[in-house]
C-alpha positions, 0 to 999 in steps of 0.5 A: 167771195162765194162761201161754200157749204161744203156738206155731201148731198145724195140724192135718194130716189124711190124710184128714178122714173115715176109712173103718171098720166099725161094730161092730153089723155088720161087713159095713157100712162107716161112716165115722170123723169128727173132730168137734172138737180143742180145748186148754184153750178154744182150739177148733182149726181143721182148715184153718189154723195156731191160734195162742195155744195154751195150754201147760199143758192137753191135747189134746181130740179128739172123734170121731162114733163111738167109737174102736178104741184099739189104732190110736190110738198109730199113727195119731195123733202131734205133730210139733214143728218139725224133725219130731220126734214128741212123746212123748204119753200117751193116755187114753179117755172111756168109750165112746172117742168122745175122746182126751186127749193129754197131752205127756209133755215140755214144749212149746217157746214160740213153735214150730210143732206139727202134730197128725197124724192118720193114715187107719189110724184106725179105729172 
């Protein structure tokens, strides 16, 4: 039986695409964007509240390019409903295009969660 954290997630983005220098040469400029956050099999969405978010599972996020992992801890947090950030662990695939976020507290049922991703993000 797959238990169910049924809290709403918004996903808040300073901004959706994220100003960076690409590493081939850093004298021109591109653009971080985020290409899909899923949890379990509940893909989120960028522009509404998603509701039925599974408990026991991660937090996907997808990237276009990869990601420079010493900003992620800055830029990247949930915060619970009273604001409170949630201590989270993140890890990398190997060329850093997804990070998992994994709670390090277990998340209250029937809550609000905002995934904040921050314009300090950069690739």
């Amino acid at each position: 039986m797959k238990i169910f954290l049924s809290i709403q997630l918004i996903i808040i983005l300073a901004v959706i695409s994220f100003s960076c220098n690409k590493k081939q040469n850093t004298n021109e400029s591109g653009l971080v964007q985020l290409a899909k956050v899923t949890v379990g099999s509940v893909t989120l969405s960028t522009s509404d509240i998603t509701s039925d978010v599974p408990v026991n599972k991660t937090i996907e996020i997808s990237f276009n390019v990869s990601i420079d992992s010493s900003t992620v801890e800055q830029a990247i947090s949930l915060l619970d409903d009273e604001n409170i950030p949630v201590a989270l662990s993140y890890s990398f695939n190997s060329n850093k295009t997804e990070i998992t976020l994994t709670p390090l507290q277990t998340l209250k049922y029937n809550s609000l969660y905002i995934l904040q991703i921050e314009q300090s993000l950069k690739g």
